[in-house]
mmCIF file of the N, C-alpha and C atoms, coordinates in Angstrom:
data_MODEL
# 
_entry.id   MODEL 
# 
loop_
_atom_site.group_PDB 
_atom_site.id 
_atom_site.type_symbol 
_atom_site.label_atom_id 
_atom_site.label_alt_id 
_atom_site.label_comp_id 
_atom_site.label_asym_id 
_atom_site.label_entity_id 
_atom_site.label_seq_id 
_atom_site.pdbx_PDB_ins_code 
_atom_site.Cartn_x 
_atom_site.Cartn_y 
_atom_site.Cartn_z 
_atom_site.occupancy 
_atom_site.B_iso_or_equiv 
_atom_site.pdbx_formal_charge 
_atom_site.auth_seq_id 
_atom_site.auth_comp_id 
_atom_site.auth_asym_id 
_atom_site.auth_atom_id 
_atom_site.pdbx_PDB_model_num 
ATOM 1   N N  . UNK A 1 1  ? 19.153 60.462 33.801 1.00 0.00 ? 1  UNK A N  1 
ATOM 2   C CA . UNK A 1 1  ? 18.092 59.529 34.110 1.00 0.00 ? 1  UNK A CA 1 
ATOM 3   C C  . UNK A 1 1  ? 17.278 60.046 35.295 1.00 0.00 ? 1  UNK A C  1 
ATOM 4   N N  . UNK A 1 2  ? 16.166 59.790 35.399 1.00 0.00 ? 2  UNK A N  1 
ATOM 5   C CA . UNK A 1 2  ? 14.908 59.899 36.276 1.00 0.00 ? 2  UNK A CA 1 
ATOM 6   C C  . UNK A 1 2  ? 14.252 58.774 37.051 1.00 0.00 ? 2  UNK A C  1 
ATOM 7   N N  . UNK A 1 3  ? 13.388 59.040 38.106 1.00 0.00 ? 3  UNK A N  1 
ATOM 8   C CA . UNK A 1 3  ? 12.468 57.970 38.470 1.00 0.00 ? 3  UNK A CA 1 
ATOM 9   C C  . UNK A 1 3  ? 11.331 57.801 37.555 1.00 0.00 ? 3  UNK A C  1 
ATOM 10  N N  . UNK A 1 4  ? 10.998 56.599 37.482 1.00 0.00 ? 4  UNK A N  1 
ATOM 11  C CA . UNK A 1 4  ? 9.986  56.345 37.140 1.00 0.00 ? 4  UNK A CA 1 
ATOM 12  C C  . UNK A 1 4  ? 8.590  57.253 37.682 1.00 0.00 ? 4  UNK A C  1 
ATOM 13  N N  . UNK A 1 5  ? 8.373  57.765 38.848 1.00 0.00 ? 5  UNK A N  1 
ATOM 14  C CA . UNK A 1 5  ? 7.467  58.452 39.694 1.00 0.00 ? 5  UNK A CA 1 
ATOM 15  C C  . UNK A 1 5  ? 7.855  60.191 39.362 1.00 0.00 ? 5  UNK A C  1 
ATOM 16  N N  . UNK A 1 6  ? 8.543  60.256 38.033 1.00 0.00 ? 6  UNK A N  1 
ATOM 17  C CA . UNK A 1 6  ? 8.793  62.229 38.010 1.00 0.00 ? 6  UNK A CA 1 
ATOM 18  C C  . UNK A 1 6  ? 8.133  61.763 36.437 1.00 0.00 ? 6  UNK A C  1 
ATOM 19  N N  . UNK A 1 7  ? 7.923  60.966 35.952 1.00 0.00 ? 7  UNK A N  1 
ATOM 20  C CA . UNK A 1 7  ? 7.956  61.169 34.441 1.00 0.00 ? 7  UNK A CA 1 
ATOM 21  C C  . UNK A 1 7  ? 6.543  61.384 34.264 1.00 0.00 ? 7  UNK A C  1 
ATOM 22  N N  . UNK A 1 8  ? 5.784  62.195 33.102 1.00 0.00 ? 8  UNK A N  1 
ATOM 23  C CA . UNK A 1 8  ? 4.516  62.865 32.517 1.00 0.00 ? 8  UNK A CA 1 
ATOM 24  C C  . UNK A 1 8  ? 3.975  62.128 32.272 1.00 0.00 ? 8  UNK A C  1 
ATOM 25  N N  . UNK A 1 9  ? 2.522  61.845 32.808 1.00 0.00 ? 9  UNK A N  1 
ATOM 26  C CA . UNK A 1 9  ? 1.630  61.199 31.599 1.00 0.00 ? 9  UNK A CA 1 
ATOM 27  C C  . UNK A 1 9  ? 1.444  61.387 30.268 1.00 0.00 ? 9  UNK A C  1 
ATOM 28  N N  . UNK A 1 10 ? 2.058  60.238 29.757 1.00 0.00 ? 10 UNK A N  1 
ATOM 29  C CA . UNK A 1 10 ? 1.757  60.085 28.325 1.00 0.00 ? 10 UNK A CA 1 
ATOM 30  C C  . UNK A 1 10 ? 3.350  60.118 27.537 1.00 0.00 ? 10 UNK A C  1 
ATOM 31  N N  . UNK A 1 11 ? 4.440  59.995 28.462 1.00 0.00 ? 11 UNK A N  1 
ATOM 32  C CA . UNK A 1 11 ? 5.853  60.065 27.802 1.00 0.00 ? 11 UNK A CA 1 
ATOM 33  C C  . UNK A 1 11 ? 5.956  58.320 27.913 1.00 0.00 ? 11 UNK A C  1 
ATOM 34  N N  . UNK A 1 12 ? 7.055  57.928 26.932 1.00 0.00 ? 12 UNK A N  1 
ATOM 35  C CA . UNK A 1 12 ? 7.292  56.733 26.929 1.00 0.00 ? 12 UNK A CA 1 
ATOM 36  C C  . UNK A 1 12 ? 9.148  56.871 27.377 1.00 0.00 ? 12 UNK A C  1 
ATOM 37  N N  . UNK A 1 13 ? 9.421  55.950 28.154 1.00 0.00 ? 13 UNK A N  1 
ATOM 38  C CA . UNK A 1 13 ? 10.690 55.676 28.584 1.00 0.00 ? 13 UNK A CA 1 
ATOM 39  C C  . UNK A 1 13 ? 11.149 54.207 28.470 1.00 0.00 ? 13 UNK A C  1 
ATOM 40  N N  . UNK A 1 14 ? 12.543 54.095 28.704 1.00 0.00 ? 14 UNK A N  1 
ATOM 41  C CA . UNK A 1 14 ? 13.270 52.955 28.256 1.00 0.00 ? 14 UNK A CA 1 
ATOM 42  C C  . UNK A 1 14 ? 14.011 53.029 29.497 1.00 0.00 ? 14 UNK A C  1 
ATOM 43  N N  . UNK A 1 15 ? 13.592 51.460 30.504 1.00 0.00 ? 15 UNK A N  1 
ATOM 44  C CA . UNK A 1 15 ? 13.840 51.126 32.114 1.00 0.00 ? 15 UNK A CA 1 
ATOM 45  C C  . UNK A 1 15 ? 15.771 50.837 32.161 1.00 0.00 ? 15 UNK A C  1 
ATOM 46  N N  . UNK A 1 16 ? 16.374 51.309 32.737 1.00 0.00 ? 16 UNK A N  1 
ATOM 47  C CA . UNK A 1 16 ? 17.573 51.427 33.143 1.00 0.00 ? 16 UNK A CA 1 
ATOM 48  C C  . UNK A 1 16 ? 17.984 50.732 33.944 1.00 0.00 ? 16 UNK A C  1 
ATOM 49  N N  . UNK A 1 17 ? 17.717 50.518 35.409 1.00 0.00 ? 17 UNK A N  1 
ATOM 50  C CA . UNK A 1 17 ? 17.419 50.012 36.451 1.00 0.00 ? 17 UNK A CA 1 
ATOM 51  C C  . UNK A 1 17 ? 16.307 49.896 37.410 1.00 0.00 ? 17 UNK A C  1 
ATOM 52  N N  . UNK A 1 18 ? 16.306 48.627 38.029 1.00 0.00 ? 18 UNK A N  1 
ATOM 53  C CA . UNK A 1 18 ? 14.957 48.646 38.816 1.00 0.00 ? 18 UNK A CA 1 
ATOM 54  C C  . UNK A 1 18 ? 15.983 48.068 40.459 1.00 0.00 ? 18 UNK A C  1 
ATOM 55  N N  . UNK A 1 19 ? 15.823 49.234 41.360 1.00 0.00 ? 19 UNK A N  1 
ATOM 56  C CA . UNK A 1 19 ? 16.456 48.884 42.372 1.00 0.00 ? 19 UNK A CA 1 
ATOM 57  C C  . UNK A 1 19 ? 15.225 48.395 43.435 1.00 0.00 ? 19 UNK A C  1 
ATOM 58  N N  . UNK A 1 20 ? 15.584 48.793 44.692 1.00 0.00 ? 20 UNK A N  1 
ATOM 59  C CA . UNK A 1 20 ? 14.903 47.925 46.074 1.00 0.00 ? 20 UNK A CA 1 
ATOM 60  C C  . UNK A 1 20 ? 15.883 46.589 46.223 1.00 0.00 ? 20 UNK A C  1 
ATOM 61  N N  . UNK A 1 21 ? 14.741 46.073 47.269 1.00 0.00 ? 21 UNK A N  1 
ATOM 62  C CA . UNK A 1 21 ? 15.746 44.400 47.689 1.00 0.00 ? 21 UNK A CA 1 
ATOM 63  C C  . UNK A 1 21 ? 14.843 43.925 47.537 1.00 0.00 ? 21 UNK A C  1 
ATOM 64  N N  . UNK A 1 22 ? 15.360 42.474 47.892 1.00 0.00 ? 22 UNK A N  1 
ATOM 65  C CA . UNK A 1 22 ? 14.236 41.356 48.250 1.00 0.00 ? 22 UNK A CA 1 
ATOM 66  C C  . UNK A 1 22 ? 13.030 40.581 47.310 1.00 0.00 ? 22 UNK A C  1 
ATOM 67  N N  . UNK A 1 23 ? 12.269 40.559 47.966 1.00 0.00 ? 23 UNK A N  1 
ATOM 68  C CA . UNK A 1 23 ? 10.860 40.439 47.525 1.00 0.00 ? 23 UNK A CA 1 
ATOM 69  C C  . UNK A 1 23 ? 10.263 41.523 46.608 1.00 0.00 ? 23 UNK A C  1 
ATOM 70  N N  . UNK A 1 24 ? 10.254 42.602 46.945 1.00 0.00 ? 24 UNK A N  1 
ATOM 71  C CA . UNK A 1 24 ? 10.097 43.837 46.021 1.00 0.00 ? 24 UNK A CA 1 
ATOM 72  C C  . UNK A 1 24 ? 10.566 44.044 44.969 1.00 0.00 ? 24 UNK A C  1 
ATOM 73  N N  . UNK A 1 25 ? 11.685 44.064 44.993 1.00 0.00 ? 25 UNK A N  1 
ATOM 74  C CA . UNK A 1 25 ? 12.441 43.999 43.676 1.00 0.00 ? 25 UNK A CA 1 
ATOM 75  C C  . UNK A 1 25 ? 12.284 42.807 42.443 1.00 0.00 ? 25 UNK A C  1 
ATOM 76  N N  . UNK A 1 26 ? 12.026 41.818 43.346 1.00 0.00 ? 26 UNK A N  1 
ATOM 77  C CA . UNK A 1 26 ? 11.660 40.400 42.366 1.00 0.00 ? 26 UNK A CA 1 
ATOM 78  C C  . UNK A 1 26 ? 10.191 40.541 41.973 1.00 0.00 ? 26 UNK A C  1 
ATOM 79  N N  . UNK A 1 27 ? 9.558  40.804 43.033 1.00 0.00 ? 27 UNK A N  1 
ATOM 80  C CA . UNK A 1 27 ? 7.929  40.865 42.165 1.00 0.00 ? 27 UNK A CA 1 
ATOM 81  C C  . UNK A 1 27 ? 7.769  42.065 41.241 1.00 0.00 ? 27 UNK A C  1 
ATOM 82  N N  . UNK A 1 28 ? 8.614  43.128 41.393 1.00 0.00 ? 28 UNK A N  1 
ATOM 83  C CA . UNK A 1 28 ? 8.748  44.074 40.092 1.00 0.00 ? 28 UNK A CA 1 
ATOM 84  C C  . UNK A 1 28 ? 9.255  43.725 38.778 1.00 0.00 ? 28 UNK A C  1 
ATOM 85  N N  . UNK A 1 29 ? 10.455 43.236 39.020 1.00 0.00 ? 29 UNK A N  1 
ATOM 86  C CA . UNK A 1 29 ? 11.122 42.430 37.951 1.00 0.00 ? 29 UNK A CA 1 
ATOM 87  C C  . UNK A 1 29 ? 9.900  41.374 37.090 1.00 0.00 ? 29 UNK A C  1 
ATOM 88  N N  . UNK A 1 30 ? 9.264  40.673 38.084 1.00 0.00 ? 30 UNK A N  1 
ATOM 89  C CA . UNK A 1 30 ? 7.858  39.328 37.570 1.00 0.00 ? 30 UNK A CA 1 
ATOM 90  C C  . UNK A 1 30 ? 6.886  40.187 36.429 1.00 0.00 ? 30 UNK A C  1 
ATOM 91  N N  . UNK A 1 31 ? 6.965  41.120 37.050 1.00 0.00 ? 31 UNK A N  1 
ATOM 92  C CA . UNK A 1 31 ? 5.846  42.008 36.467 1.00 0.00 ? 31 UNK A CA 1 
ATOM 93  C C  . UNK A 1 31 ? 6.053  42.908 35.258 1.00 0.00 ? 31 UNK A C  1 
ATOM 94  N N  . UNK A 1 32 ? 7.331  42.542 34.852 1.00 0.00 ? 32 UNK A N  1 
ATOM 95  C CA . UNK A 1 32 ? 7.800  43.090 33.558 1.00 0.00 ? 32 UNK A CA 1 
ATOM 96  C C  . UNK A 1 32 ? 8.686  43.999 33.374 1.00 0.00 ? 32 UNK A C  1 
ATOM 97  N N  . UNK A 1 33 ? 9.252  44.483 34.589 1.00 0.00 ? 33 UNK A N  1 
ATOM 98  C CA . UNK A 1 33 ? 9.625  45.635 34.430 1.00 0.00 ? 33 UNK A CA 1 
ATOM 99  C C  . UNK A 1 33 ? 11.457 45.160 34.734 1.00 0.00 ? 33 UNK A C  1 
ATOM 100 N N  . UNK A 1 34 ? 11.898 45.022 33.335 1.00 0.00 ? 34 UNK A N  1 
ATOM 101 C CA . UNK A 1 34 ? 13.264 44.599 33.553 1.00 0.00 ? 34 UNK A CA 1 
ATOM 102 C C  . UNK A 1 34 ? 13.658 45.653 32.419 1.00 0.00 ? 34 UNK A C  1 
ATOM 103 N N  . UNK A 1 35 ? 15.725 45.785 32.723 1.00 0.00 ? 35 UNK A N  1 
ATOM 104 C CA . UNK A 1 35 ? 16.291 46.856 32.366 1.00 0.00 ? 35 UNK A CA 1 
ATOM 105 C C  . UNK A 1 35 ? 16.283 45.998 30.663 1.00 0.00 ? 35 UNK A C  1 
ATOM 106 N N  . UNK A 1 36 ? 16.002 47.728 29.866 1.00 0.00 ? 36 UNK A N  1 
ATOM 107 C CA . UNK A 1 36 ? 15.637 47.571 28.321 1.00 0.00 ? 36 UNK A CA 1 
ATOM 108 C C  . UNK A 1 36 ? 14.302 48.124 27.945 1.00 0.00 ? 36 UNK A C  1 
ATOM 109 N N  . UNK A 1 37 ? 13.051 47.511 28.911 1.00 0.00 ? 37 UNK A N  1 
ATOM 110 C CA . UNK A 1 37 ? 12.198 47.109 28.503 1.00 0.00 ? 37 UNK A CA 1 
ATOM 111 C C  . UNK A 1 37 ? 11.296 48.823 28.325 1.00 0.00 ? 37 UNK A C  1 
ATOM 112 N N  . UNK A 1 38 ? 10.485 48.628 27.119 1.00 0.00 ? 38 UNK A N  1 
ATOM 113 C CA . UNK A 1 38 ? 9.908  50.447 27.166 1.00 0.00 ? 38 UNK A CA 1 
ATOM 114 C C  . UNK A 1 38 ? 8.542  50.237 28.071 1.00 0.00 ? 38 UNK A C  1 
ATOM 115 N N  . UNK A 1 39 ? 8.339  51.015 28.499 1.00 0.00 ? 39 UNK A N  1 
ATOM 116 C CA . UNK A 1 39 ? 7.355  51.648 29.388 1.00 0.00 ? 39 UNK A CA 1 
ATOM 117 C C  . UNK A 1 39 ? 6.519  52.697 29.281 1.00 0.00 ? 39 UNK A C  1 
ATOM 118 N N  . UNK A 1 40 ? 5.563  53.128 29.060 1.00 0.00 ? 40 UNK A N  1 
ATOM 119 C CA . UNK A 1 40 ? 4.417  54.533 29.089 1.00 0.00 ? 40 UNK A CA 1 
ATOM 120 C C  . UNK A 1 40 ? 3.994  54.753 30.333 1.00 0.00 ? 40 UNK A C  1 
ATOM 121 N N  . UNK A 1 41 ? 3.427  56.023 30.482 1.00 0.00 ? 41 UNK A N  1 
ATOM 122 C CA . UNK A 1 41 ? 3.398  56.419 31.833 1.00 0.00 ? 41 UNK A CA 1 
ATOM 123 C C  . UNK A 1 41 ? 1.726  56.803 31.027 1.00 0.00 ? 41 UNK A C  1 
ATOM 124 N N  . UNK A 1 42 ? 0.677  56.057 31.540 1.00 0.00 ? 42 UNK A N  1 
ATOM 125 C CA . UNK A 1 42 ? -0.744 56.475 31.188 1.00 0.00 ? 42 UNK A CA 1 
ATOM 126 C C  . UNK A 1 42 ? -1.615 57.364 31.669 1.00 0.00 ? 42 UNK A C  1 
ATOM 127 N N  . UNK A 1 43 ? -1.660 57.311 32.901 1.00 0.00 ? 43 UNK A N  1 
ATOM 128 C CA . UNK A 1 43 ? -2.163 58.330 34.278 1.00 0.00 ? 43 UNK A CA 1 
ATOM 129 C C  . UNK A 1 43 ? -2.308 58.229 35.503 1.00 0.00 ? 43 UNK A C  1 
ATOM 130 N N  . UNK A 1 44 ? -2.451 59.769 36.323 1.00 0.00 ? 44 UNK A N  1 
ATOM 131 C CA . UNK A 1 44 ? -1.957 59.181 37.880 1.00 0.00 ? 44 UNK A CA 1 
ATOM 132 C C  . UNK A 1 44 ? -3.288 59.054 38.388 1.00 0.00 ? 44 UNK A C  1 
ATOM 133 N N  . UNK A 1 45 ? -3.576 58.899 39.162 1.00 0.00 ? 45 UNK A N  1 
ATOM 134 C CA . UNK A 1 45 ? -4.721 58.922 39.870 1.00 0.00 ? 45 UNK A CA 1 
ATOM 135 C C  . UNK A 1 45 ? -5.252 59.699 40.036 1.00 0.00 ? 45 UNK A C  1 
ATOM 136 N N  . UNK A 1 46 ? -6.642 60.607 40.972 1.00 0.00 ? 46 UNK A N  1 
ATOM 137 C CA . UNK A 1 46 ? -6.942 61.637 41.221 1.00 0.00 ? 46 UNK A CA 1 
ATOM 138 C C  . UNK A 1 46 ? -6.186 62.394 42.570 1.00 0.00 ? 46 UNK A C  1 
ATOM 139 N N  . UNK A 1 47 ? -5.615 61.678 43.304 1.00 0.00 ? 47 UNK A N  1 
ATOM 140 C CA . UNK A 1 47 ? -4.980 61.937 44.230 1.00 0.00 ? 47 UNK A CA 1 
ATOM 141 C C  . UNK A 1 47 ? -3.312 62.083 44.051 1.00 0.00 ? 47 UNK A C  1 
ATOM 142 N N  . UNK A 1 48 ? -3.184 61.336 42.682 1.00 0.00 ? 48 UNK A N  1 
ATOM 143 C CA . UNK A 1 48 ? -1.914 61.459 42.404 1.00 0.00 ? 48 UNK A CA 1 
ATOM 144 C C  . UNK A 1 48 ? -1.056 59.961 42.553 1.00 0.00 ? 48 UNK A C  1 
ATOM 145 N N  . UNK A 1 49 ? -1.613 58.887 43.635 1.00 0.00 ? 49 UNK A N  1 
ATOM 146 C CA . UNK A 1 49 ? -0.932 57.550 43.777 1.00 0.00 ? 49 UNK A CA 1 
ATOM 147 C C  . UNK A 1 49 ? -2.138 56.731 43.647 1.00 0.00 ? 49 UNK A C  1 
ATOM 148 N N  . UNK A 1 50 ? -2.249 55.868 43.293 1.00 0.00 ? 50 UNK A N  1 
ATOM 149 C CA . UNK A 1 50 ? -0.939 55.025 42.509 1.00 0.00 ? 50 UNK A CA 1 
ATOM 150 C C  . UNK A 1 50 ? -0.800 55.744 40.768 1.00 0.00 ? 50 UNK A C  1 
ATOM 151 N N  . UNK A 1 51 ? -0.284 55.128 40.361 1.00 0.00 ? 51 UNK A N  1 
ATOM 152 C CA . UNK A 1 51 ? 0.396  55.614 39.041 1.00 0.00 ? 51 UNK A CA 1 
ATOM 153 C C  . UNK A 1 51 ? 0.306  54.570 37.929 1.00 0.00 ? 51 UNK A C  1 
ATOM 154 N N  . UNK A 1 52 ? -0.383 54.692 36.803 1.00 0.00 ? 52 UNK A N  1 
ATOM 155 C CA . UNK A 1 52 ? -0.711 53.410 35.924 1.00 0.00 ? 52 UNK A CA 1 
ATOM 156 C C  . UNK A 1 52 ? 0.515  53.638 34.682 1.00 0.00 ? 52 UNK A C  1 
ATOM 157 N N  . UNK A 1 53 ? 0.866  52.474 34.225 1.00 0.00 ? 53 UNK A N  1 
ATOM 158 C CA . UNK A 1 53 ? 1.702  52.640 33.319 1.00 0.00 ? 53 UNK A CA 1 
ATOM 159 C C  . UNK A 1 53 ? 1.343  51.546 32.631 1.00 0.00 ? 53 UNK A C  1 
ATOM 160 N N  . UNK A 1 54 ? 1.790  51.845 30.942 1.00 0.00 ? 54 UNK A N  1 
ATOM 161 C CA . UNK A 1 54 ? 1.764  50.068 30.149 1.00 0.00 ? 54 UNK A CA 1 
ATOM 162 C C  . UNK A 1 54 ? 3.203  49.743 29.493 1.00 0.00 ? 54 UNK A C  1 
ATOM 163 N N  . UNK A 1 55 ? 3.126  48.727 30.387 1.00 0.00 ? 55 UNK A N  1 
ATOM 164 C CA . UNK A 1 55 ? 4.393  47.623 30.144 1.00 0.00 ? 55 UNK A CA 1 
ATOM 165 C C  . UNK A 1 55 ? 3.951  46.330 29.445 1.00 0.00 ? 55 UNK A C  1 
ATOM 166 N N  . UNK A 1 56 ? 4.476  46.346 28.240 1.00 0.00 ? 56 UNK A N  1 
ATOM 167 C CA . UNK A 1 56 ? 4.647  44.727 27.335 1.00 0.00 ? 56 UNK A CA 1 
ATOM 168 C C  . UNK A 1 56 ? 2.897  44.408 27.421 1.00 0.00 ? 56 UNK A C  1 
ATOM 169 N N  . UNK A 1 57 ? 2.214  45.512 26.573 1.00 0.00 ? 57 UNK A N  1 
ATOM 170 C CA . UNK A 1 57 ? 1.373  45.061 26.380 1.00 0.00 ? 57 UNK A CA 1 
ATOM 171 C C  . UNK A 1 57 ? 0.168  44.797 27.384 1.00 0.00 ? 57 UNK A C  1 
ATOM 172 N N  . UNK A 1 58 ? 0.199  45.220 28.765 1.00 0.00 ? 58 UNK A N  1 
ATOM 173 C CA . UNK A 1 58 ? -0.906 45.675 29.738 1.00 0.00 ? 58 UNK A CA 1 
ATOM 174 C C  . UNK A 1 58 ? -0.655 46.247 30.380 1.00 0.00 ? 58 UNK A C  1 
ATOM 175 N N  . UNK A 1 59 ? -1.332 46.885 31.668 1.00 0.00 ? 59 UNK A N  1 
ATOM 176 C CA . UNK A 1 59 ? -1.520 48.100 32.278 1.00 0.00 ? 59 UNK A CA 1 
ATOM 177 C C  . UNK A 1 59 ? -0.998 47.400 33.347 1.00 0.00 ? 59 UNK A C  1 
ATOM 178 N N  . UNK A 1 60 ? 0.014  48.403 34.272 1.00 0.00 ? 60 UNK A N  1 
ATOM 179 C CA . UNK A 1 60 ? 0.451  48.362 35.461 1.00 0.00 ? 60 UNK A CA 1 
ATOM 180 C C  . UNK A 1 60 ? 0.491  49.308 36.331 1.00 0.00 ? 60 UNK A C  1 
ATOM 181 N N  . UNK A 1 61 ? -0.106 49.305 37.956 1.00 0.00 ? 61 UNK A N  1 
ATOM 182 C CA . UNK A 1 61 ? -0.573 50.305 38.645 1.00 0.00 ? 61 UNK A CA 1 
ATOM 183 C C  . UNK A 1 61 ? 0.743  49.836 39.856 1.00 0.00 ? 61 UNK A C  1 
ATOM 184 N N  . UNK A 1 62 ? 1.497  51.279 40.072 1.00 0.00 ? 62 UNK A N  1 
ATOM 185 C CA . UNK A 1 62 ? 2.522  51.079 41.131 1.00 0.00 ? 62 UNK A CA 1 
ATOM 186 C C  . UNK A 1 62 ? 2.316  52.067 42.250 1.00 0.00 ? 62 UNK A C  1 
ATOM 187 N N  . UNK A 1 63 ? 2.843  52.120 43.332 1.00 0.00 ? 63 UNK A N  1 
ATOM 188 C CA . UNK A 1 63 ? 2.760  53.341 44.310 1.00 0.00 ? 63 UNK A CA 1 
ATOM 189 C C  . UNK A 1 63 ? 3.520  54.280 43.300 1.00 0.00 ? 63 UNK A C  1 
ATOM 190 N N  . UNK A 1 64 ? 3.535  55.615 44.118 1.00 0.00 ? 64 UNK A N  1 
ATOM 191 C CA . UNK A 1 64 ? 4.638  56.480 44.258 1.00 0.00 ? 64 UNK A CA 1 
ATOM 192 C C  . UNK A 1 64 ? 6.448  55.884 43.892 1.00 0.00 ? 64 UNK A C  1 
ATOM 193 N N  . UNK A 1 65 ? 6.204  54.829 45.868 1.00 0.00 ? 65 UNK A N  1 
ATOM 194 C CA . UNK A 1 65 ? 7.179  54.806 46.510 1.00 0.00 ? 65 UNK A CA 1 
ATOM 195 C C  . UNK A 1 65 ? 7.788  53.752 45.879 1.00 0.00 ? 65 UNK A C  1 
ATOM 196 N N  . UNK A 1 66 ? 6.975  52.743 45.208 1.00 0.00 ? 66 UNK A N  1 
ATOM 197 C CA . UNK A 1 66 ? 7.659  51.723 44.170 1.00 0.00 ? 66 UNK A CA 1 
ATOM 198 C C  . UNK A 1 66 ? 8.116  52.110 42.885 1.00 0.00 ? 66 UNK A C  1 
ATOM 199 N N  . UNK A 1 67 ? 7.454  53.184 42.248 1.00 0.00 ? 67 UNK A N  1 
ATOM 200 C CA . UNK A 1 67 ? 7.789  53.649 40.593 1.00 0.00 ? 67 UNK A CA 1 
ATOM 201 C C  . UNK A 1 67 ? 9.012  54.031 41.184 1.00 0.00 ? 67 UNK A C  1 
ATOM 202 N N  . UNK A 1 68 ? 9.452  55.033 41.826 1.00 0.00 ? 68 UNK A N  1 
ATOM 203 C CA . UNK A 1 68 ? 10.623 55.895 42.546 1.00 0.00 ? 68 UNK A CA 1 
ATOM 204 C C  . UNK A 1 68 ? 12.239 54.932 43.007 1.00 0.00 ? 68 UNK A C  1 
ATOM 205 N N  . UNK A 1 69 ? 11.935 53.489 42.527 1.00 0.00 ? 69 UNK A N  1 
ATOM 206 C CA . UNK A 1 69 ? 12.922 52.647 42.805 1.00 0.00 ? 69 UNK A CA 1 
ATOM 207 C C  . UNK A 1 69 ? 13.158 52.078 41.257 1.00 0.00 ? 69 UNK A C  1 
ATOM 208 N N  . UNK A 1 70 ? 12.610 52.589 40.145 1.00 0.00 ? 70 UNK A N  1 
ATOM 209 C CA . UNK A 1 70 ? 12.576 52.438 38.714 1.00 0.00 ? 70 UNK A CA 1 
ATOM 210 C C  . UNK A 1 70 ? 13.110 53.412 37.977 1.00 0.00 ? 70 UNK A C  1 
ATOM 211 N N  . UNK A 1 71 ? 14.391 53.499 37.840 1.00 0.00 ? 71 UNK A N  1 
ATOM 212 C CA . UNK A 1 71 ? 15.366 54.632 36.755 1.00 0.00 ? 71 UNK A CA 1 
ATOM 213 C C  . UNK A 1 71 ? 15.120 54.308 35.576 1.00 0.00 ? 71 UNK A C  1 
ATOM 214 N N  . UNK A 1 72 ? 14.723 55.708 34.814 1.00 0.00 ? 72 UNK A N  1 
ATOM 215 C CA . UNK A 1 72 ? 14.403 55.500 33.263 1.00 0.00 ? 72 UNK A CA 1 
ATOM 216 C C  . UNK A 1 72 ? 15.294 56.611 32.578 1.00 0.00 ? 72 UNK A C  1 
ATOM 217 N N  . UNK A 1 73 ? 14.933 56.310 31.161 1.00 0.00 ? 73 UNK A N  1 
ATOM 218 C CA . UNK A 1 73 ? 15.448 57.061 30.253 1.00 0.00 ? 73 UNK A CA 1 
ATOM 219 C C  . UNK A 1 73 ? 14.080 57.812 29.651 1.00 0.00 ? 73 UNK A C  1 
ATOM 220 N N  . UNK A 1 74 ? 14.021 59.124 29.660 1.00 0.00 ? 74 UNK A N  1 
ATOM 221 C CA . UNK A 1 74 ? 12.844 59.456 28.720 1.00 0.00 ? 74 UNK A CA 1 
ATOM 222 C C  . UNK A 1 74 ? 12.876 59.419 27.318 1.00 0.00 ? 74 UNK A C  1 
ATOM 223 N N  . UNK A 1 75 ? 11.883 58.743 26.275 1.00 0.00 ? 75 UNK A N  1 
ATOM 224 C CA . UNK A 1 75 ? 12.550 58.653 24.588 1.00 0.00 ? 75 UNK A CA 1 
ATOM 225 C C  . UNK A 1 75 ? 11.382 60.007 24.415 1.00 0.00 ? 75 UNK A C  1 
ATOM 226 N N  . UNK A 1 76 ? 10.077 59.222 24.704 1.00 0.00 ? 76 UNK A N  1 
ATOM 227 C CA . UNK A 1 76 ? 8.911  60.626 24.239 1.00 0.00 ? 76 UNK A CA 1 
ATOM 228 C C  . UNK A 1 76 ? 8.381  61.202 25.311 1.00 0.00 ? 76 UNK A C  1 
ATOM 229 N N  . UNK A 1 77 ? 8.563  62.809 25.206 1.00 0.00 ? 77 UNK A N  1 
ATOM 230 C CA . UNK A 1 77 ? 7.704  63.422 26.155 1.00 0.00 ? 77 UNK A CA 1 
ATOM 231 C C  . UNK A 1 77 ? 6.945  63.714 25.805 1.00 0.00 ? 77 UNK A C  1 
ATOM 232 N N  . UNK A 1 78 ? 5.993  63.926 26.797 1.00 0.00 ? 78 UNK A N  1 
ATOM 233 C CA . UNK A 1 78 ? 4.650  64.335 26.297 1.00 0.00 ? 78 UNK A CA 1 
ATOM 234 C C  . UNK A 1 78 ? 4.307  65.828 26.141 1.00 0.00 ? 78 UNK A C  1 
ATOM 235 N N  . UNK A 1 79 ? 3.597  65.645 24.868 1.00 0.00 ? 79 UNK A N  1 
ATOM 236 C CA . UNK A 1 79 ? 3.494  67.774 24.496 1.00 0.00 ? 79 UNK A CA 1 
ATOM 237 C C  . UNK A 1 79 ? 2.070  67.728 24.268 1.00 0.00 ? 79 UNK A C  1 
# 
């Protein structure tokens, strides 16, 4: 397994765990991103952060430092 913040634009993964504490962790969880759920990695920015992904049907933009607390499974990489 990987972070969420190493995986390719355009691979799809299946979420494992979503760590952090607190508040962080719960408004990630709000936002769809619970263990099971598949995920695409769409594109990074021009700078590289934030990082857009689509979860359950809309687009979600995370830091770096937040994708990087999201363990996945990769199903498709991107070729």
């Amino acid at each position: 397994m990987i972070s969420l913040d190493n995986v390719t634009p355009g691979s799809t993964c299946i979420i494992r765990s979503v760590g952090g504490g607190g508040a962080l962790r719960t408004r990630m969880m709000d936002m769809g991103l619970l263990k099971g759920t598949e995920i695409k990695v769409v594109r990074l920015a021009p700078l590289g952060d934030p990082i857009e992904f689509e979860v359950k049907g809309y687009n979600l933009s995370l830091r770096k430092k937040e994708a990087r607390l999201v363990e996945v499974e990769v199903l498709a990489d991107a070729t």
